[in-house]
C-alpha positions, 0 to 999 in steps of 0.5 A: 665178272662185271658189276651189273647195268642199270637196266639189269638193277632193275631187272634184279628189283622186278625179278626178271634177271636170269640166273647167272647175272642174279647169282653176281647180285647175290654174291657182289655186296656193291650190286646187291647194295645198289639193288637194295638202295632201287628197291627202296626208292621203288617202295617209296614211290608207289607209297606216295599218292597221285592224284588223277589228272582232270578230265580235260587233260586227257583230252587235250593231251589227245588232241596234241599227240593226233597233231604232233603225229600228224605234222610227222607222217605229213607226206613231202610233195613226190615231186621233190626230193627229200634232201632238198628241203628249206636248209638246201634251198636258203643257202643256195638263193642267197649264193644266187642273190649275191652272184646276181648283185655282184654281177650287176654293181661291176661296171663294165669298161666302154668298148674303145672306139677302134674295136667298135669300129663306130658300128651299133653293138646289135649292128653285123660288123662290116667285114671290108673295113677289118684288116689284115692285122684282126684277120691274121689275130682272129685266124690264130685264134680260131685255128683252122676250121673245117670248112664242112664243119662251118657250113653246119654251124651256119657260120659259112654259106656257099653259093652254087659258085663256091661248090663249084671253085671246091671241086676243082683239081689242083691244076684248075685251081691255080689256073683259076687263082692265074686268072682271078690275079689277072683281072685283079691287076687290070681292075687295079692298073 
């Protein structure tokens, strides 16, 4: 069987340790000693006289634990959520401040003049002057595009003459294209 706890030490002293435990104390001479030893130093300290505090203590002593169960039960804003505290926030404006100044200190290199193409950055871009090399990288760039799909992202407008070129058959299609190359050759010639 095992020796007895501290706390059942103290039980034994105040007579409140059942019976099967008490029997151990009685028989064991190493609990029954460390019980004897607690009873003495029980003994001694009700010998011993307290003087009684002042008035003002008890009142003060009052007053401070109203305060510290105040602080405690303060009820946190129900807006914000109990693990998003000082210890979260801190941390992660300074993760923000860094990203902000890192940010800002990297020079930018100046865009080269062939890619401006001499126009204002907030100017559009003159399409006419884009070649068929930009056409052709910005093409396998994008891949093919829908052209519903452009015309809902409002990158593409048709007019009433585009509406009409799509829903031609095939066949009016390439008379179209016959017709469109011959007036290109006698403009050009």
């Amino acid at each position: 069987m095992n020796h007895l706890s501290s706390d059942e030490l103290v039980d034994v002293v105040e007579g409140t340790l059942g019976p099967e435990r008490l029997a151990h104390a009685q028989q064991c001479a190493a609990c029954g000693a460390h019980a004897e030893q607690l009873r003495a130093v029980l003994g001694d300290a009700k010998a011993v006289s307290v003087p009684e505090p002042s008035p003002l203590f008890w009142q003060h002593f009052s007053a401070r634990v109203n305060v510290a169960i105040a602080a405690d039960e303060a009820p946190r804003p129900h807006w914000l959520p109990a693990w998003l505290g000082w210890r979260v926030l801190t941390p992660l404006g300074a993760l923000a401040l860094l990203i902000f100044a890192l940010a800002t200190s990297v020079p930018r290199p100046p865009v080269p003049p062939e890619i401006a193409g001499g126009n204002a950055p907030d100017a559009p871009l003159d399409l006419a002057s884009v070649g068929e090399q930009e056409w052709a990288v910005l093409s396998e760039t994008v891949g093919p595009v829908d052209l519903d799909a452009a015309q809902d992202a409002g990158i593409v407008r048709l007019g009433d003459a585009e509406r009409a070129a799509l829903q031609l058959t095939v066949a009016e299609q390439r008379e179209l294209v016959r017709l469109l190359q011959a007036e290109m050759d006698k403009a050009g010639g």
